[in-house]
N, C-alpha and C positions, 0 to 999 in steps of 0.2 A: 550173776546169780539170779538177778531179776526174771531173766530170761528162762532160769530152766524152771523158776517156779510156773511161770506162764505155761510152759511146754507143760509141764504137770496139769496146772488145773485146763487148760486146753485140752489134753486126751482124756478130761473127765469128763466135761462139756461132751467130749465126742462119742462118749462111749451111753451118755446122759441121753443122749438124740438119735439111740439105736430104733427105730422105728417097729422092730416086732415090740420092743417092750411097751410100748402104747398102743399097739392093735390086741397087747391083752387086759388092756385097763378099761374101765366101763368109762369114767370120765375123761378117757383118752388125754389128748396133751394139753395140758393148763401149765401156766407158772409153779401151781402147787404142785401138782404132778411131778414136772420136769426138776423141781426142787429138791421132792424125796428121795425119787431113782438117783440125782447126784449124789444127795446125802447118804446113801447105800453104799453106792461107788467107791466116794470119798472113805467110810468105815473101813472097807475091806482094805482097803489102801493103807490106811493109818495103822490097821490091826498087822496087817501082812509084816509092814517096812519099820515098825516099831522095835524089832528083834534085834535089825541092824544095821537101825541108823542112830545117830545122836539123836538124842531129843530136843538138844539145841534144832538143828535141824528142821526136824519134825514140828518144830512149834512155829518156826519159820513158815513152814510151809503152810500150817494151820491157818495163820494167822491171814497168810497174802490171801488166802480161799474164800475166806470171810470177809476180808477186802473188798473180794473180786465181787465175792455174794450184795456186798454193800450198796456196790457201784454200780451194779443190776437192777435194784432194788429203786435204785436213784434216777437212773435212766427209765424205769417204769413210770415216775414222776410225782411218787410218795415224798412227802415233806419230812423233816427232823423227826419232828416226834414221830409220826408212825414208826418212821426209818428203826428209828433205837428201839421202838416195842415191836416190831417185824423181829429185828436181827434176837433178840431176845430168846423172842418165839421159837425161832428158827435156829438160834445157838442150844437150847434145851433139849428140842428136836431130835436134833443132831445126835449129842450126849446120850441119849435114850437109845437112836440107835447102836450107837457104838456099845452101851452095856448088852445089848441083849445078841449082839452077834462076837460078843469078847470070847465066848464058848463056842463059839458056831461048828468046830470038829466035835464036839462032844455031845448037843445037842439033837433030839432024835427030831426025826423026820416031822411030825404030825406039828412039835415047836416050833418050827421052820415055817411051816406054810402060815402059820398063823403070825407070827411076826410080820410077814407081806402083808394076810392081811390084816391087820391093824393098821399098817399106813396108805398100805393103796388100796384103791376101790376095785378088787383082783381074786374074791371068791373062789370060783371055779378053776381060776389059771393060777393058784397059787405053785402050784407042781412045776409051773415052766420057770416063775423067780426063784424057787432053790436051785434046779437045775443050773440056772442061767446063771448064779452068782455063784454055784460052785466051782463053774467053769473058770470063773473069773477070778476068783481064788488061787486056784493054781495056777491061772495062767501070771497069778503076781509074783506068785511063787518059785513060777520058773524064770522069772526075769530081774534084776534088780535095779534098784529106784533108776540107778542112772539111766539105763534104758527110756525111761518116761522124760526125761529130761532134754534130751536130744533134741525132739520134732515132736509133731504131733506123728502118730502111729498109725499104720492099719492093727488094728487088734481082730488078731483071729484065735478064734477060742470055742 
């Protein structure tokens, strides 16, 4: 089981270090950057495979993510206490995106760009992150969780 949670947050890592999506960010690739675009990822992920998967599950997988997030976090070489006010930070973060793309098919357009930017620094290329997460939307859509669990993936979308 361990294993396909990895395969999980591994194709999010991977999808996380798509490289157009930081040649349209002004502060290009930072820790905080590369954090958000996961926590985006991650959203569509949780919103998509929430329909129909267990929630046991799903909290499973939450949980290893934030793990993995931890152990990141640790390997940068942040002490305890930051650690626990980082993941905090970074678990409300999270949360916040997840409420504001929970509607994301019903949501008009002009909402969209401005969700990006609120967290990325992405003004003018707001049009390629709906684009780009629409994509990616369906493409979850069209596959089911197990799929991510296998390997890490080429995702073409």
């Amino acid at each position: 089981m361990i294993n396909e949670y990895l395969n999980i947050y591994n194709n999010l890592v991977k999808l996380t270090r798509n490289k157009l999506l930081f040649n349209k960010i002004s502060d290009k690739d930072t820790f905080s950057q590369r954090l958000l675009i996961f926590f985006f990822h991650f959203a569509f992920f949780l919103k998509i495979f929430k329909k129909n998967t267990n929630k046991k599950e799903l909290q499973k997988i939450y949980d290893f993510v934030f793990r993995q997030i931890e152990l990141s976090i640790r390997e940068i070489g942040y002490g305890d206490v930051t650690i626990n006010k980082k993941m905090k930070e970074y678990v409300n973060i999270f949360h916040t995106i997840i409420g504001k793309i929970e509607n994301w098919e019903k949501t008009k357009n002009n909402e969209k760009l401005e969700i990006f930017s609120d967290y990325l620094d992405v003004c003018s290329e707001s049009e390629f992150f709906v684009n780009y997460f629409e994509k990616y939307r369906l493409f979850l859509i069209n596959n089911t969780l197990n799929y991510f669990t296998k390997d890490v993936i080429k995702h073409i979308f």
